[in-house]
DODO-346053 format. One record per residue (C-alpha): residue in three letters; residue number from 1; x, y, z; chain. Coordinates in steps of 0.001 Angstrom, whole numbers. Layout:
N
+------+-----+---------+---------+---------+-----+
! type ! seq !      c1 !      c2 !      c3 ! mol !
+------+-----+---------+---------+---------+-----+
!  ALA ! NUM !       X !       Y !       Z !   A !
...
+------+-----+---------+---------+---------+-----+
% end
This chain:
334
+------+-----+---------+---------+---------+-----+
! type ! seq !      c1 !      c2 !      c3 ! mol !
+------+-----+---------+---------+---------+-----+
!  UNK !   1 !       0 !       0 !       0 !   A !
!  UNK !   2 !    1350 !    3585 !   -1264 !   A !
!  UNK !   3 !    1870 !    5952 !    1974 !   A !
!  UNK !   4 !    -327 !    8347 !    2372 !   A !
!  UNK !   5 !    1227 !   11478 !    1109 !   A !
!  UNK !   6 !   -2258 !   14032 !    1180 !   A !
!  UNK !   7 !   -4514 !   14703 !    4028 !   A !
!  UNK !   8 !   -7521 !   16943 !    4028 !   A !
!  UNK !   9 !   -8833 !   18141 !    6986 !   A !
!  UNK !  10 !  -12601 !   20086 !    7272 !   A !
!  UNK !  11 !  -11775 !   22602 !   10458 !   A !
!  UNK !  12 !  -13824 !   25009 !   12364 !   A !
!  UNK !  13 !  -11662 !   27327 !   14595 !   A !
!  UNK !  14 !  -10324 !   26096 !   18595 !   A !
!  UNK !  15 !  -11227 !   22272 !   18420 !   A !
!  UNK !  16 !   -9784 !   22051 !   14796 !   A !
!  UNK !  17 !   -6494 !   24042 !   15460 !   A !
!  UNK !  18 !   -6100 !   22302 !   18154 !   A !
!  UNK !  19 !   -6339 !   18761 !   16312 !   A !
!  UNK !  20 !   -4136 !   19880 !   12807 !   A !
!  UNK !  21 !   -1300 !   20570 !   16115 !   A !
!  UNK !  22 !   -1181 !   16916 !   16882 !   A !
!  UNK !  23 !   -1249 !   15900 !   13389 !   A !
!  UNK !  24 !    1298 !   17630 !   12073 !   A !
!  UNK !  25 !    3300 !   16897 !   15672 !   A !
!  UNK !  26 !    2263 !   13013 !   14188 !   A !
!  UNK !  27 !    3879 !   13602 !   10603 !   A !
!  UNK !  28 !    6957 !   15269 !   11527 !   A !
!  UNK !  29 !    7893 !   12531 !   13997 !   A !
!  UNK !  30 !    7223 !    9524 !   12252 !   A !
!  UNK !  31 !    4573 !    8154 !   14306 !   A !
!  UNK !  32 !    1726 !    8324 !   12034 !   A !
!  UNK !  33 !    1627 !    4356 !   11171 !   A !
!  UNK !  34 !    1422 !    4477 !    7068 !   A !
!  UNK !  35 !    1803 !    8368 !    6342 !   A !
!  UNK !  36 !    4929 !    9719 !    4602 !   A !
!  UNK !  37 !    6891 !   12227 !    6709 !   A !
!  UNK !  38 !    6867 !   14881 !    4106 !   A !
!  UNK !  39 !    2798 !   14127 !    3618 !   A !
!  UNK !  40 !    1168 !   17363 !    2689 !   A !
!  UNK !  41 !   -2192 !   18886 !    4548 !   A !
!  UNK !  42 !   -4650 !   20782 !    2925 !   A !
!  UNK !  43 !   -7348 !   22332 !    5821 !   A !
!  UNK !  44 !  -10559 !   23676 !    4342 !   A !
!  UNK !  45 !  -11484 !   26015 !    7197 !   A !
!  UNK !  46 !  -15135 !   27312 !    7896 !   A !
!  UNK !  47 !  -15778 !   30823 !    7011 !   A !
!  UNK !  48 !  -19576 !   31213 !    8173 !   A !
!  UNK !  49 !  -18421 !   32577 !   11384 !   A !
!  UNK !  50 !  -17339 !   35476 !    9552 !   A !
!  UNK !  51 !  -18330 !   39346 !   10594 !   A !
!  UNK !  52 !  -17705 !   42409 !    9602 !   A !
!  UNK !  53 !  -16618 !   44432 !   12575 !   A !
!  UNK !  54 !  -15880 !   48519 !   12546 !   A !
!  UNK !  55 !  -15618 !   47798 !    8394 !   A !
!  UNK !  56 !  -13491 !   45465 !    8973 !   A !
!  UNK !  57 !  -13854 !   41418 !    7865 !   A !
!  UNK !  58 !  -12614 !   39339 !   10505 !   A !
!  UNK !  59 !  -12891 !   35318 !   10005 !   A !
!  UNK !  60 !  -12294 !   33548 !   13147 !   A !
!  UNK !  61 !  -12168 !   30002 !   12404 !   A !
!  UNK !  62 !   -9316 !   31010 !    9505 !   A !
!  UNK !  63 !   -7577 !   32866 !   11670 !   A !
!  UNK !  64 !   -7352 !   30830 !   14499 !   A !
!  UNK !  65 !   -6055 !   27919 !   12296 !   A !
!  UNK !  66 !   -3073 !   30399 !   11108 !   A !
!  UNK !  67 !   -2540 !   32185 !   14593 !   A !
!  UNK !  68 !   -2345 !   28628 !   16203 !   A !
!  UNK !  69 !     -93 !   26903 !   13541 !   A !
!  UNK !  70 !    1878 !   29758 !   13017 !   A !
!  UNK !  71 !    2623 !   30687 !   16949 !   A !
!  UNK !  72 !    1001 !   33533 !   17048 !   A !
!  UNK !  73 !   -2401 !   31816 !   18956 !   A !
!  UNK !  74 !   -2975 !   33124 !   22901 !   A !
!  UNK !  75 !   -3084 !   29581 !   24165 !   A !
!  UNK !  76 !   -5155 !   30328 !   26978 !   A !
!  UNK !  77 !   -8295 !   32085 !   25530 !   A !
!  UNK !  78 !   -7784 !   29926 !   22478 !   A !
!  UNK !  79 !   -8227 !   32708 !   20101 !   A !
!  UNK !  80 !   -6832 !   35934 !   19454 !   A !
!  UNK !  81 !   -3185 !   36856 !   19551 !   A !
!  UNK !  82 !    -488 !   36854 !   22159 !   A !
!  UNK !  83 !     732 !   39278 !   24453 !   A !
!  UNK !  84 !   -2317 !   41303 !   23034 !   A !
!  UNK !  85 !   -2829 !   44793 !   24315 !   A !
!  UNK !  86 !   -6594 !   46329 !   23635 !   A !
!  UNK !  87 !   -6136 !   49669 !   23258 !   A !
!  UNK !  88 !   -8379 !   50212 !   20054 !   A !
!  UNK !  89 !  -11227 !   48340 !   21934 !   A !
!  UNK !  90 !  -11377 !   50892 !   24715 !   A !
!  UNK !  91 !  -11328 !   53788 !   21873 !   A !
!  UNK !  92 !  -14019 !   52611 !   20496 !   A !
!  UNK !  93 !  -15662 !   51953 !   23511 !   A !
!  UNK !  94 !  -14946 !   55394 !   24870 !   A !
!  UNK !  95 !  -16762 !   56682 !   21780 !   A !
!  UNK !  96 !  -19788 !   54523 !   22233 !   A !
!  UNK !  97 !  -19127 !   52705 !   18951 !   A !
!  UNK !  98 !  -20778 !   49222 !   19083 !   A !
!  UNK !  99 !  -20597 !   46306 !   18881 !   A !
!  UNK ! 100 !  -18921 !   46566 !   22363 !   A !
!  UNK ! 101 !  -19203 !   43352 !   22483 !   A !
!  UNK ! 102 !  -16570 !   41760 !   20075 !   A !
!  UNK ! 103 !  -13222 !   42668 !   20681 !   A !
!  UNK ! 104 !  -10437 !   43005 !   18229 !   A !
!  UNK ! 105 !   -7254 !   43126 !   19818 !   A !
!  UNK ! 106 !   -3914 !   45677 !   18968 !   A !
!  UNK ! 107 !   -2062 !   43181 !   16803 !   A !
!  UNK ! 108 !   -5638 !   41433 !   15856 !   A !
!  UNK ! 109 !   -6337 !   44578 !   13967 !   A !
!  UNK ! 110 !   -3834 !   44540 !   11983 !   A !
!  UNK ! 111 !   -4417 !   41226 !   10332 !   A !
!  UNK ! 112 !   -8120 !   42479 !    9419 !   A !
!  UNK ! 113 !   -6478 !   45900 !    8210 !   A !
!  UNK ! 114 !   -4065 !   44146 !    5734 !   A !
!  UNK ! 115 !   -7192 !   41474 !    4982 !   A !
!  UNK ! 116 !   -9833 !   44598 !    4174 !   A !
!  UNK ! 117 !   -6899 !   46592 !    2072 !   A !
!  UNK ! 118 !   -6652 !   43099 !    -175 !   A !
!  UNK ! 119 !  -10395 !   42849 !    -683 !   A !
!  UNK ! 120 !  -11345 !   46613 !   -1394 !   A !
!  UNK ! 121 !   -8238 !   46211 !   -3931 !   A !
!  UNK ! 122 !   -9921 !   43656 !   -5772 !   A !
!  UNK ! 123 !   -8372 !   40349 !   -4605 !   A !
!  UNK ! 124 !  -10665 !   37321 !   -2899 !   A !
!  UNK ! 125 !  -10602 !   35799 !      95 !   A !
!  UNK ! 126 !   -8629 !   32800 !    -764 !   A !
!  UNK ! 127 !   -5841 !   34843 !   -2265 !   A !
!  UNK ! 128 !   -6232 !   37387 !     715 !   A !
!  UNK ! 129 !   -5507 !   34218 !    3182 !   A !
!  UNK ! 130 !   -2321 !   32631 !    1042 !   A !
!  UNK ! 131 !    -735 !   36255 !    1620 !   A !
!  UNK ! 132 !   -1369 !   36187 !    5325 !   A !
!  UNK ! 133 !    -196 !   32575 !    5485 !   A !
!  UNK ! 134 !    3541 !   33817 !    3831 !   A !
!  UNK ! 135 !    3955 !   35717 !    7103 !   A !
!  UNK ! 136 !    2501 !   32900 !    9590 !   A !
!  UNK ! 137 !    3341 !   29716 !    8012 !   A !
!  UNK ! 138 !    1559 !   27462 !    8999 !   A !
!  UNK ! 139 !    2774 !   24157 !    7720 !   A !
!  UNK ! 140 !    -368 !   23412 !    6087 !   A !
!  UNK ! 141 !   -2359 !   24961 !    2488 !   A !
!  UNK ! 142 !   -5477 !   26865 !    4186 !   A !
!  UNK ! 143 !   -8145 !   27598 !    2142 !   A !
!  UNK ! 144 !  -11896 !   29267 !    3025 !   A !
!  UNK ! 145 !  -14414 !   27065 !    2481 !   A !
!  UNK ! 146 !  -15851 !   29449 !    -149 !   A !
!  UNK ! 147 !  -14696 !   33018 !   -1232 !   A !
!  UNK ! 148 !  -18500 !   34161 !   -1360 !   A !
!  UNK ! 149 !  -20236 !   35778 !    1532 !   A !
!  UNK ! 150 !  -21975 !   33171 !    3952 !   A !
!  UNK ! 151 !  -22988 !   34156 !    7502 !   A !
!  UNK ! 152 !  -24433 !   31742 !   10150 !   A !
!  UNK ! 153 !  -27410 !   33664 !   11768 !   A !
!  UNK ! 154 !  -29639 !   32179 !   14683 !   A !
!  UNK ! 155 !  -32893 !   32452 !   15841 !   A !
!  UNK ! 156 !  -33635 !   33370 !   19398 !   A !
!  UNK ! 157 !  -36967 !   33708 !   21454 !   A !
!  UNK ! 158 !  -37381 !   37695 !   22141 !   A !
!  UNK ! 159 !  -40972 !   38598 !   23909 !   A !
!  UNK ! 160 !  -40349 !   42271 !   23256 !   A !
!  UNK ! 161 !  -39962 !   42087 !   19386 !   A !
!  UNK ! 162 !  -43809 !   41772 !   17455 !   A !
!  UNK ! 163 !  -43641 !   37917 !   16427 !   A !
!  UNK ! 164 !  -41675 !   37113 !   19860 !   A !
!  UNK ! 165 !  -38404 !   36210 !   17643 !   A !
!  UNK ! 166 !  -35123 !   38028 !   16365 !   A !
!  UNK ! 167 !  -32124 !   36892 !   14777 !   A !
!  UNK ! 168 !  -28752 !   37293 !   15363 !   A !
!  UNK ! 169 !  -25266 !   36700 !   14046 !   A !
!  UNK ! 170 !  -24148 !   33855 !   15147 !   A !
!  UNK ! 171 !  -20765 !   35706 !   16895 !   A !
!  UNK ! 172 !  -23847 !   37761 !   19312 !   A !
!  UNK ! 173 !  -24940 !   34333 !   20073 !   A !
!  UNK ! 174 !  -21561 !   32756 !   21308 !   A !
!  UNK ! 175 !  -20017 !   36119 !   22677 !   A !
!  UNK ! 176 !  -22598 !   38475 !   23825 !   A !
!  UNK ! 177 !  -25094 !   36109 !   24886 !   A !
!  UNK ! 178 !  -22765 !   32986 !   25755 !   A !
!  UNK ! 179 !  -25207 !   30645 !   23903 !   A !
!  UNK ! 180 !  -27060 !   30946 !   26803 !   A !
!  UNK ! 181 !  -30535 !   30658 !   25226 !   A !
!  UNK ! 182 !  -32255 !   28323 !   23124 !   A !
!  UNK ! 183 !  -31426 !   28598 !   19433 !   A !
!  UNK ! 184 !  -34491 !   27955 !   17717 !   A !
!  UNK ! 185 !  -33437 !   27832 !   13896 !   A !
!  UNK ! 186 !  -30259 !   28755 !   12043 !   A !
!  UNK ! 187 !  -30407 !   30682 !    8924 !   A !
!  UNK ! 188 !  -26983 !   30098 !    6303 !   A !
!  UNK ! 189 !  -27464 !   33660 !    5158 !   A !
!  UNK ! 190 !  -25881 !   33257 !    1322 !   A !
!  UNK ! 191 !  -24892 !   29237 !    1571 !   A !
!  UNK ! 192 !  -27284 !   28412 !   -1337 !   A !
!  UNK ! 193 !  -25516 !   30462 !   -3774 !   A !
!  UNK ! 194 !  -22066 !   30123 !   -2292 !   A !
!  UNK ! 195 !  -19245 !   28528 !   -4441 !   A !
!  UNK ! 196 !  -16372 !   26452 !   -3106 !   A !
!  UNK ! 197 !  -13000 !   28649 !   -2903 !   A !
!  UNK ! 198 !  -10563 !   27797 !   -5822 !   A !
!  UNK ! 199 !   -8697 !   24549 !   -4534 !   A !
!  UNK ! 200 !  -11402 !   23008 !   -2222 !   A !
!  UNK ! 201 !  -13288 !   20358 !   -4433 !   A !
!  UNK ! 202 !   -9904 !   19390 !   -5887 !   A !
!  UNK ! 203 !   -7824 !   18693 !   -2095 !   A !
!  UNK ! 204 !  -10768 !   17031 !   -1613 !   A !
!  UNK ! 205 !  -11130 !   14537 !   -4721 !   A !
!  UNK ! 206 !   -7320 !   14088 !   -5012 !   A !
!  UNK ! 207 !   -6832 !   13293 !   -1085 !   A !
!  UNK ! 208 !   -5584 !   10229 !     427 !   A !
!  UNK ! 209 !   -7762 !   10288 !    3476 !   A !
!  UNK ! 210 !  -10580 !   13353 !    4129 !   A !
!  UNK ! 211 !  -10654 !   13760 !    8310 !   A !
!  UNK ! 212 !  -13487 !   15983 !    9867 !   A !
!  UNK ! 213 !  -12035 !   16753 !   13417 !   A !
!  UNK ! 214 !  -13880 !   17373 !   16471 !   A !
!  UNK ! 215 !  -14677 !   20571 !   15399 !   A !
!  UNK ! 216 !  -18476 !   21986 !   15982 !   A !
!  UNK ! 217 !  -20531 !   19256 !   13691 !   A !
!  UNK ! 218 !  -23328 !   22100 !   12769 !   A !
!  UNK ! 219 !  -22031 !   25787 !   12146 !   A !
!  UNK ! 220 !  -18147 !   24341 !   11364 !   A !
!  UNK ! 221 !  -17976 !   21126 !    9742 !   A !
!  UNK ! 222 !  -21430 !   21429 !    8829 !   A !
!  UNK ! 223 !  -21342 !   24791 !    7174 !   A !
!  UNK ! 224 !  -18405 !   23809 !    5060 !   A !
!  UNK ! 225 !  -20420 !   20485 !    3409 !   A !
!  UNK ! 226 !  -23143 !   22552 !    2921 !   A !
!  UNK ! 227 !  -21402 !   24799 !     243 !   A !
!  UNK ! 228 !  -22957 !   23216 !   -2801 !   A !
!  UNK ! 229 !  -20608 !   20957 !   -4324 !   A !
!  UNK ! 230 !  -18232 !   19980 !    -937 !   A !
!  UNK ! 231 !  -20239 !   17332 !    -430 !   A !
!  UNK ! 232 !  -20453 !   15890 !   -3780 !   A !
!  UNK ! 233 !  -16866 !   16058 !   -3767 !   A !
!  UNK ! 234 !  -17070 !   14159 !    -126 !   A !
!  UNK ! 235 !  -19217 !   11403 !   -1366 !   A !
!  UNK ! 236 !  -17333 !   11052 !   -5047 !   A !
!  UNK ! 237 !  -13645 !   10982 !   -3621 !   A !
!  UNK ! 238 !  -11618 !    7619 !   -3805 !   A !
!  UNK ! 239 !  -10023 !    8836 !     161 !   A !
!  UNK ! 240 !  -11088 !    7888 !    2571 !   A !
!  UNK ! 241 !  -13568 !    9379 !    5047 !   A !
!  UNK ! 242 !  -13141 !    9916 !    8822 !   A !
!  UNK ! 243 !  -14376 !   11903 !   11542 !   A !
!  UNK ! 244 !  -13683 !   12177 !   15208 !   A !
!  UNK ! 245 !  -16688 !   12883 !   17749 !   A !
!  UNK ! 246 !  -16876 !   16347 !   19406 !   A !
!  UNK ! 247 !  -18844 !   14742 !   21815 !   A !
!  UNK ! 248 !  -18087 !   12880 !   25021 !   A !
!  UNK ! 249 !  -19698 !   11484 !   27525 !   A !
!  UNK ! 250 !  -22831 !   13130 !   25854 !   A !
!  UNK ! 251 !  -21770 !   16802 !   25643 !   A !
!  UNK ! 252 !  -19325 !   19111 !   24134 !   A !
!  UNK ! 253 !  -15942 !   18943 !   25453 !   A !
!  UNK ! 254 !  -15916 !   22736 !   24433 !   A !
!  UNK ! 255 !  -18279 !   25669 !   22301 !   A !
!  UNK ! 256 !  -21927 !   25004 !   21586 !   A !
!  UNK ! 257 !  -22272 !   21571 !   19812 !   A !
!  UNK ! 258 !  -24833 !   20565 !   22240 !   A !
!  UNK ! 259 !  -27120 !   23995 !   21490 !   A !
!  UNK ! 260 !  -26118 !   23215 !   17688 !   A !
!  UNK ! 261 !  -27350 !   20172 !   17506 !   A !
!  UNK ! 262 !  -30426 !   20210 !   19443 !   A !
!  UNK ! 263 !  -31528 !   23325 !   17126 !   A !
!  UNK ! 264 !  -31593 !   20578 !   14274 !   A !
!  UNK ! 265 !  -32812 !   18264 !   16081 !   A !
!  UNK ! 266 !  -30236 !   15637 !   16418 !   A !
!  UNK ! 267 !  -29572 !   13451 !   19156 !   A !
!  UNK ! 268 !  -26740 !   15222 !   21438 !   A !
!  UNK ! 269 !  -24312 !   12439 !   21375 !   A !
!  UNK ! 270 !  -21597 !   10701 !   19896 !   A !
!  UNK ! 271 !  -23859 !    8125 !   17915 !   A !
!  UNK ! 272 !  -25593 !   10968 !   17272 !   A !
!  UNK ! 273 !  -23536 !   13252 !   15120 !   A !
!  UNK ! 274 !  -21933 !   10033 !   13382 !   A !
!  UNK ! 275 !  -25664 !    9175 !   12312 !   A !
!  UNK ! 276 !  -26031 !   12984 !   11443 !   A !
!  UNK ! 277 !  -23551 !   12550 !    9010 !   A !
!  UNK ! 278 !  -23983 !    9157 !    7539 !   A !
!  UNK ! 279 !  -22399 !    6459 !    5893 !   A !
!  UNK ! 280 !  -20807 !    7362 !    2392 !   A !
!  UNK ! 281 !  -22158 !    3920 !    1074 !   A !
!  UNK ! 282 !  -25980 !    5150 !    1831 !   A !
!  UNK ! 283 !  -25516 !    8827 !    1293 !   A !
!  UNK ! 284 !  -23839 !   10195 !    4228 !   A !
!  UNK ! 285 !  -19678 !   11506 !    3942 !   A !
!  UNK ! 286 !  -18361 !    8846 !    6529 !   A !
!  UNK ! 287 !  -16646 !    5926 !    6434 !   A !
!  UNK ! 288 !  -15534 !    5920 !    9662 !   A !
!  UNK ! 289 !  -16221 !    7332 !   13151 !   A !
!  UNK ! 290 !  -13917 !    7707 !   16116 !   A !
!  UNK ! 291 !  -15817 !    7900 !   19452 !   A !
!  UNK ! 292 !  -14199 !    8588 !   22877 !   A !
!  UNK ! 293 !  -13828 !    5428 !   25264 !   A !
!  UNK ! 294 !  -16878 !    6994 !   27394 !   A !
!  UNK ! 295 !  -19450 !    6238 !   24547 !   A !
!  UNK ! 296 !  -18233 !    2775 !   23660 !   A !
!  UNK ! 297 !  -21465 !    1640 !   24213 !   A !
!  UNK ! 298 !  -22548 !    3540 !   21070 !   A !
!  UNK ! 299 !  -20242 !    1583 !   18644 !   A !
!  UNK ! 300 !  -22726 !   -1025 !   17458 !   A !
!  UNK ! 301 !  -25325 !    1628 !   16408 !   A !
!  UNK ! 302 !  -22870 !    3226 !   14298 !   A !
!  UNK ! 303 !  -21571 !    -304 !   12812 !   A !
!  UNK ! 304 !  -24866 !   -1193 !   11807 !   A !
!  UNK ! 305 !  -26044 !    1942 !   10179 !   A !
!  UNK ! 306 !  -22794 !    1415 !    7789 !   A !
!  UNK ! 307 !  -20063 !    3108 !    9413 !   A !
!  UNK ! 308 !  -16714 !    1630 !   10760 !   A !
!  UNK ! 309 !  -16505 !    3048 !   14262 !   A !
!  UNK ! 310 !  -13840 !    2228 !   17117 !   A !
!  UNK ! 311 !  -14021 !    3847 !   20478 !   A !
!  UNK ! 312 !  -10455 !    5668 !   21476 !   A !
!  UNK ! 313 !   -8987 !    8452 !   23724 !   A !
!  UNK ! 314 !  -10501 !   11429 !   22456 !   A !
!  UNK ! 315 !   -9148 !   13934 !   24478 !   A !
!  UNK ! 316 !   -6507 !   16553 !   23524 !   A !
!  UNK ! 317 !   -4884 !   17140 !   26189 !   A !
!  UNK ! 318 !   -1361 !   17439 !   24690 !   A !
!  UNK ! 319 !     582 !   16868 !   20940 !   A !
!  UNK ! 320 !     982 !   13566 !   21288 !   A !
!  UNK ! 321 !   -2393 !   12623 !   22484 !   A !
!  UNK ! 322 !   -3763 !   14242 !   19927 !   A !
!  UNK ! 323 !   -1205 !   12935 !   17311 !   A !
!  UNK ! 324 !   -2656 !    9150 !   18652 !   A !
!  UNK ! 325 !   -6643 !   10326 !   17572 !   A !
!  UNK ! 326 !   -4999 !   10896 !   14057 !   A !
!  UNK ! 327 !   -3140 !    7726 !   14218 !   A !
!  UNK ! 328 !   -6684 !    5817 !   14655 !   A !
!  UNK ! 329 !   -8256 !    7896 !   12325 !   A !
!  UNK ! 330 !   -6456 !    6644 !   10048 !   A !
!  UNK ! 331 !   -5656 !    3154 !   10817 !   A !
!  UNK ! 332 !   -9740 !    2656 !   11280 !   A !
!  UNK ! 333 !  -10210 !    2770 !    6947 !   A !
!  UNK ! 334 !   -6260 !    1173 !    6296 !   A !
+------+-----+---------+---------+---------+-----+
% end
């Protein structure tokens, strides 16, 4: 069997930084079982988290992919960058500018400065991102999911508006109001007639192995198969498929997965989101399903609804932990 030389990886933001760490930790020292050392990684990050903020663009989940695997991540909020100062924020607060809520740090700024000069001068989003990457290097190709406009907006109960609703961006549900309320629907503003970003359906079809991390199953990994076309590509690829559970124990390790998924309506568990996603062979984009040691119990449902599943450590709590939940992702389809 040919190593395998080039991994794709669908990432939201924290969860899926966090994972691409171990894996490339896993590549460059050998101890991927079957993967070539100088094996290549492609990460199609989620860009329905975007906002613009005080005119400027900021993409989270792309950014924290680049901060993280570049350095420049502050690894205890898990976002943003290091040894940031927040000087601009208390401007802007000082004039009464909102959103107060969303903060873009000193250094932050500058990234969505450079990022807003590229657009207005005519370049996209995926070209925008290879020119940030030069300075970060991240060890990995990052692409957006799509270079179109596609924003993730919830719907939230609100007894003073006239039909007892509102919506939101989905950054006022996480930040201001700590997904602290039921999320009754989620509106894809713009996913319908989104594109995928140049690159994306072809990392995809010309993979050796696809991996969705534990990244948040609904407005992450979710958003990013919903851009018409990604998951044709999922289902029509000779790789294969794998994800890993962002659930244990029967909730989120971290984010809002659980408020995600009950929004949908899907079972808030690791058999749960596997059976969310479905087998490639009757529709679905997995072929296999990684679920933590806690919900071993939940392997046969997943087995018999088409889906090779093994239960495994799933938590990262360091490099090589994490490069070990790559190792069985990939060993589950050898």
């Amino acid at each position: 069997m040919n190593p395998t030389a080039r991994i794709t990886v669908l990432s939201g933001g924290t969860g899926g930084a966090k994972f691409l760490q171990g894996l490339l930790h896993g590549i460059t020292s050998g101890t991927l079982p079957g993967v070539s050392r100088d094996a290549s990684v492609t990460v199609i990050a989620n860009t329905a988290d975007d906002i613009w903020v005080h005119g400027l663009k900021v993409c989270p989940d792309l950014d924290t992919v680049m901060y993280t695997l570049g350095g420049g991540i502050d690894n205890d909020r898990g976002w943003g960058r290091r040894e940031e100062t927040w000087s601009v924020k208390a401007e802007l607060a000082e004039y009464g500018v909102e959103p107060t809520w969303f903060g873009l740090g000193d250094r932050d700024v500058a990234t969505h400065l450079v990022r807003l000069q590229m657009l207005q001068a005519g370049h996209t989003l995926s070209q925008v991102t290879q020119a940030l990457c030069r300075r970060w290097q991240p060890g990995v190709r990052l692409l957006p999911m799509t270079d179109d406009r596609v924003e993730t907006h919830v719907e939230i109960a609100d007894p003073e508006s006239l039909n007892g609703h509102r919506v939101v961006h989905f950054q006022e549900y996480w930040i201001k109001l700590g997904a602290s309320v039921p999320a009754e629907r989620l509106v894809f503003e713009g996913i319908e007639d989104s594109a995928p970003a140049p690159g994306v359906v072809d990392a995809i079809m010309n993979a050796d192995l696809v991996i969705l991390p534990p990244s948040n199953p609904v407005v992450s990994v979710g958003t990013i198969v919903g851009v018409p076309g990604v998951r044709e590509a999922i289902v029509g690829t000779n790789a294969s498929v794998v994800g890993l559970s962002p659930i244990v124990g029967g909730t989120h390790v971290r984010g809002m997965a659980e408020q995600m998924l009950t929004s949908i309506g899907v079972e808030v568990s690791a058999a749960g989101v596997g059976l969310h996603f479905g087998s490639r062979a009757q529709g679905g984009v997995l072929d296999g399903w990684l679920v933590d040691l806690a919900d071993a119990d939940q392997v046969p449902r997943l087995i018999d609804a088409g889906i090779t599943c093994r239960a495994v450590p799933l938590m990262m709590t360091d490099h090589a932990a994490t490069a070990a939940m790559a190792a069985a992702a990939m060993s589950i389809v050898a």
